[in-house]
C-alpha beads as a LAMMPS data file, in Angstrom:
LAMMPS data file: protein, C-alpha beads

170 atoms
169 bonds

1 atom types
1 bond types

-500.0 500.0 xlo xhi
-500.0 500.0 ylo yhi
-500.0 500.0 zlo zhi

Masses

1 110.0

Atoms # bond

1 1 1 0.000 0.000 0.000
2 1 1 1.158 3.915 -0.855
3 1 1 0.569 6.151 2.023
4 1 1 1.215 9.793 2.188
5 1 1 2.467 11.956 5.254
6 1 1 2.063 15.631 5.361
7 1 1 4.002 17.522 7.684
8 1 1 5.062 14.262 9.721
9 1 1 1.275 14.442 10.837
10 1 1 -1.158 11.650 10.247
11 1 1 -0.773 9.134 7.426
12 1 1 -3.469 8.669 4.854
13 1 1 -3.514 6.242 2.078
14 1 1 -2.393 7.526 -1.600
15 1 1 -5.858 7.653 -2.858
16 1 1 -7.004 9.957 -0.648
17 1 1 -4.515 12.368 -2.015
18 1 1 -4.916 11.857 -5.344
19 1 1 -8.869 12.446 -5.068
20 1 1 -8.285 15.820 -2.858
21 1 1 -5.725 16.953 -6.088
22 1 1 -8.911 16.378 -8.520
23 1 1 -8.674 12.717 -9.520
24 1 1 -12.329 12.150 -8.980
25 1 1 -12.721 8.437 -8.973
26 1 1 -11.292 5.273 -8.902
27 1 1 -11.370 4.742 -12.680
28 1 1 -9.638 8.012 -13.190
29 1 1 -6.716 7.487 -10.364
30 1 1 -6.158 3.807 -12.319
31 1 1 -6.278 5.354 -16.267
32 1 1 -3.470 7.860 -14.485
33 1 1 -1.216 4.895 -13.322
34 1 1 -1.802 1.972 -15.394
35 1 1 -1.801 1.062 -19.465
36 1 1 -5.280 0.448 -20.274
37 1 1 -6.491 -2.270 -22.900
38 1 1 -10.004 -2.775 -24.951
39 1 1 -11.510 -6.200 -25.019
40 1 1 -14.590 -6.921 -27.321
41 1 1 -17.307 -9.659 -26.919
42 1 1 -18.593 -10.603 -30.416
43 1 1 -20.493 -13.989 -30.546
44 1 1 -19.288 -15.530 -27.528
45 1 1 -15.165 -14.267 -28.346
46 1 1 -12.646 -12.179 -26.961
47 1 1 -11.391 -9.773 -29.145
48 1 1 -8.246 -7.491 -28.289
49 1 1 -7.753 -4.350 -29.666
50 1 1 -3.945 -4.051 -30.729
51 1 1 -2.176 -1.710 -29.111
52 1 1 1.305 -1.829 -27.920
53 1 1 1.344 -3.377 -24.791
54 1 1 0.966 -6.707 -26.588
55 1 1 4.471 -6.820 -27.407
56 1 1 5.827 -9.453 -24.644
57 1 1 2.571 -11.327 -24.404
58 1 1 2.554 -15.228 -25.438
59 1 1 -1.176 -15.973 -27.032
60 1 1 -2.673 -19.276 -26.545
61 1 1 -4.187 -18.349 -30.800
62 1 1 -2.463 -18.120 -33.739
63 1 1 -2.677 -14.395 -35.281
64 1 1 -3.362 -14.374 -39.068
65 1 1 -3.500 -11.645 -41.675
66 1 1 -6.861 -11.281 -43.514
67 1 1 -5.593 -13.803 -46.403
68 1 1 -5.534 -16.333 -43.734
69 1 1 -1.188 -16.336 -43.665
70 1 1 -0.255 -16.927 -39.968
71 1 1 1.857 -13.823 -38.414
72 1 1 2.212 -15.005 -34.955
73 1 1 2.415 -18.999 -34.189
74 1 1 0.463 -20.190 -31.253
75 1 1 2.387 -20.130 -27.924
76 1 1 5.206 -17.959 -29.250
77 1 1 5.544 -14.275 -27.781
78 1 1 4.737 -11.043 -29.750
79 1 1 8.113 -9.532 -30.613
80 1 1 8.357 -5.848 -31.902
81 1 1 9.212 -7.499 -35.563
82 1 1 5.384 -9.095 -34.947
83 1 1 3.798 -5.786 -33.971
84 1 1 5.016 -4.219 -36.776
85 1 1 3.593 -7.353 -38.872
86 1 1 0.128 -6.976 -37.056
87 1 1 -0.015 -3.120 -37.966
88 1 1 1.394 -3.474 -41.599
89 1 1 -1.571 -5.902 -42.277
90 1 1 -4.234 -3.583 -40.801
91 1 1 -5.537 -6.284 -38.013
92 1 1 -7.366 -3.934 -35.711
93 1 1 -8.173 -7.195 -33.206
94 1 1 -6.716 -10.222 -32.222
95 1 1 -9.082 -13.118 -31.137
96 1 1 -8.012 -14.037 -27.394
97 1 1 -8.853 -16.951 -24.808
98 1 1 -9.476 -16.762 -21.469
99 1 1 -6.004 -17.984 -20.241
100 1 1 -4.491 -14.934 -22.243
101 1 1 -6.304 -12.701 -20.186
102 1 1 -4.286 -14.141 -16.605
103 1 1 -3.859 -11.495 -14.474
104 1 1 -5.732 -8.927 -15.484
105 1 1 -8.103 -6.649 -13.810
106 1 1 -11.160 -4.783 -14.608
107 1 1 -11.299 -0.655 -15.158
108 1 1 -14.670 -0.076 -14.455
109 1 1 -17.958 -1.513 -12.869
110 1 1 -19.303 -3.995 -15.934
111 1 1 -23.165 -4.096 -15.589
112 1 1 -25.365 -5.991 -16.954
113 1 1 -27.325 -3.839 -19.393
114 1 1 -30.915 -5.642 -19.121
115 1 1 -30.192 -5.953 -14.934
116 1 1 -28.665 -3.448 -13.930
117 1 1 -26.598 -5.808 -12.352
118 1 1 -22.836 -5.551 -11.387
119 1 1 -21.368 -8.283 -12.974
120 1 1 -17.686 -7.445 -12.101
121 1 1 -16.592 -4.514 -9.769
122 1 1 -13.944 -1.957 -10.834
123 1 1 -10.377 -3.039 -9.697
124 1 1 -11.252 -6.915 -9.522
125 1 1 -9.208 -9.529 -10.974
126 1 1 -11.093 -10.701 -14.056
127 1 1 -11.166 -14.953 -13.684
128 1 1 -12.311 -17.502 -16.164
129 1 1 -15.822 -17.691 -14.307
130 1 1 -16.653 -13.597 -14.118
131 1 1 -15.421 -13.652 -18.264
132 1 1 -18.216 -15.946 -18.536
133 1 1 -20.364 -13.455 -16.177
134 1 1 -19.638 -11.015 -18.738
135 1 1 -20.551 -12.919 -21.839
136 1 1 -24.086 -13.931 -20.725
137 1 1 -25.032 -10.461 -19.421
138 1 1 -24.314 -9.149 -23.373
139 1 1 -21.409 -6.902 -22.782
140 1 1 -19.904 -5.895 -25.804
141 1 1 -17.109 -3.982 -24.391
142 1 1 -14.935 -3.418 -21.074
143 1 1 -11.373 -2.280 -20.374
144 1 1 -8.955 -3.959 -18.618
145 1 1 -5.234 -3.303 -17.303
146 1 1 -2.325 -5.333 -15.981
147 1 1 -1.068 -4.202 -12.430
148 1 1 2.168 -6.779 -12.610
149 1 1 3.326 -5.685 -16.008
150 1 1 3.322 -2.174 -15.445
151 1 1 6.488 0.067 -13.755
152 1 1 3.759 1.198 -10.548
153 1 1 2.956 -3.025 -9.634
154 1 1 0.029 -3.641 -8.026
155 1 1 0.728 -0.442 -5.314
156 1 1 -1.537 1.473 -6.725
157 1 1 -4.223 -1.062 -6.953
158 1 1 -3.883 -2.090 -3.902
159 1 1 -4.235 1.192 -2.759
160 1 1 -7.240 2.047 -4.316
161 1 1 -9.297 -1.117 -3.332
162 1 1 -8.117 -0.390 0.779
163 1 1 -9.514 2.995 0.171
164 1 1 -12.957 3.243 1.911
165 1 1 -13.545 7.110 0.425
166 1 1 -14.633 7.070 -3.152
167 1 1 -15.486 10.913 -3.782
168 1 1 -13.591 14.523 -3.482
169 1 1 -16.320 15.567 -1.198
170 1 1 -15.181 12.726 1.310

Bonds

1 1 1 2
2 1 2 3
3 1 3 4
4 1 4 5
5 1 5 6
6 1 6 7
7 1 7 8
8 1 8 9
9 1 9 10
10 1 10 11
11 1 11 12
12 1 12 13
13 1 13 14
14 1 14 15
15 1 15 16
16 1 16 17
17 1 17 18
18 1 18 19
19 1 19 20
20 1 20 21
21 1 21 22
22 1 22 23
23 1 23 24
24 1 24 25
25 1 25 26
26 1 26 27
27 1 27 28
28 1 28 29
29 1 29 30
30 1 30 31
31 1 31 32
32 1 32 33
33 1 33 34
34 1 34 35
35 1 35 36
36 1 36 37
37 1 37 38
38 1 38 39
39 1 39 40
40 1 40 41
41 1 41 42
42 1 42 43
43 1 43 44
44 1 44 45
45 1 45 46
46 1 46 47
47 1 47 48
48 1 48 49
49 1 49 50
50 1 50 51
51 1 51 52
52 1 52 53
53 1 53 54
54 1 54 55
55 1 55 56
56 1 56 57
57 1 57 58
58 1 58 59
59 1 59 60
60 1 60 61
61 1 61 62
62 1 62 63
63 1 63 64
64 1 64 65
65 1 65 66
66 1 66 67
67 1 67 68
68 1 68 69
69 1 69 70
70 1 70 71
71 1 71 72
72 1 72 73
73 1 73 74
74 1 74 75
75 1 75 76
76 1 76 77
77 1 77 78
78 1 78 79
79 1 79 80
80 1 80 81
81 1 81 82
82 1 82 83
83 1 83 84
84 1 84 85
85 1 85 86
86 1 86 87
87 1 87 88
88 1 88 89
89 1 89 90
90 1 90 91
91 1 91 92
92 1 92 93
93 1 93 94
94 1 94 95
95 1 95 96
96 1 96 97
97 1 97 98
98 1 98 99
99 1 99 100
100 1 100 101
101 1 101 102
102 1 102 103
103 1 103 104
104 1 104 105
105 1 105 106
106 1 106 107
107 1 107 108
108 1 108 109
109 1 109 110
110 1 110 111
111 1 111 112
112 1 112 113
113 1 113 114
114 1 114 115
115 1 115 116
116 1 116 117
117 1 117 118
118 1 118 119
119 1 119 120
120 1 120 121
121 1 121 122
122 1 122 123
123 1 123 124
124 1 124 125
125 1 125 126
126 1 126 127
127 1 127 128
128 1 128 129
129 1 129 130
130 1 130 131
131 1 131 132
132 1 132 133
133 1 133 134
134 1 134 135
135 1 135 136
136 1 136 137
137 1 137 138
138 1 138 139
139 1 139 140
140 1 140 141
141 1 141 142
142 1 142 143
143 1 143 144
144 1 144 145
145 1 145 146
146 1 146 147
147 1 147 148
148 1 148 149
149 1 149 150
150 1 150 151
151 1 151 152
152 1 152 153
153 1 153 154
154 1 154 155
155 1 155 156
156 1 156 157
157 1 157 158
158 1 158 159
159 1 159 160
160 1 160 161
161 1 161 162
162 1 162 163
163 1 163 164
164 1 164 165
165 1 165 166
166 1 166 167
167 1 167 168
168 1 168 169
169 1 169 170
């Protein structure tokens, strides 16, 4: 956990500081600390939206071009080379399993759009079992991030899920 001390006083978590300097919520303090990905749900699948924090990442999928040619073999890690591959043959997705998705946690509150339901709470890990949550409420979109392969580490999310105040008025 990150705690600050003013004036040797009293010692408040992070958060708190960060919301009293204008970051309003909890999605906002994570967007300001962590790399932020877009996953899709289209018939039942996980689509990733490239970006470039898939460099490093070892898909359980192969990644072919449009003309079916495979780019990126199944199991092997996405080198900068195989970026540049991905973005020279305009794939704006990649098709992902659940065991690609390890470690990740969720950026906002996903709710269930006929519900109202909360199917998975802001800052939670996302497991195989609330991914399938999400599919059957009809999501079509959430955003995820990945404490442990980020320069901050889970600090800041750890920080942020202690924190009991959740608004600058608090």
């Amino acid at each position: 956990l990150l705690y600050v001390r003013i004036d040797r006083k009293r010692k408040f978590l992070a958060s708190i500081f960060l919301r009293a300097l204008g970051l309003k919520s909890d999605e906002e303090i994570l967007r300001a600390f962590y790399s932020v990905d877009k996953i899709r749900v289209r018939g039942g699948h996980l689509h990733w939206q490239v970006s470039p924090h898939l460099v490093g990442l070892r898909l359980t999928g192969e990644v072919t071009d449009k003309h079916g040619e495979v780019i990126v073999k199944a199991g092997k890690k996405i080198t900068n080379a195989a970026y540049e591959a991905i973005q020279k043959a305009k794939i704006s997705e990649i098709e992902v399993k659940v065991n690609d998705l390890a470690g990740a946690y969720i950026l906002q509150d996903v709710v269930n759009t006929s519900t109202g339901e909360v199917v998975a709470e802001i800052n939670s890990e996302l497991t195989p079992e609330t991914i399938a949550k999400i599919t059957e409420a009809g999501v079509e979109e959430f955003d995820i991030f990945f404490p442990e392969r980020d320069d901050v580490g889970s600090v800041i999310s750890q920080t942020v899920k202690k924190d009991t105040i959740k608004s600058h008025q608090e």
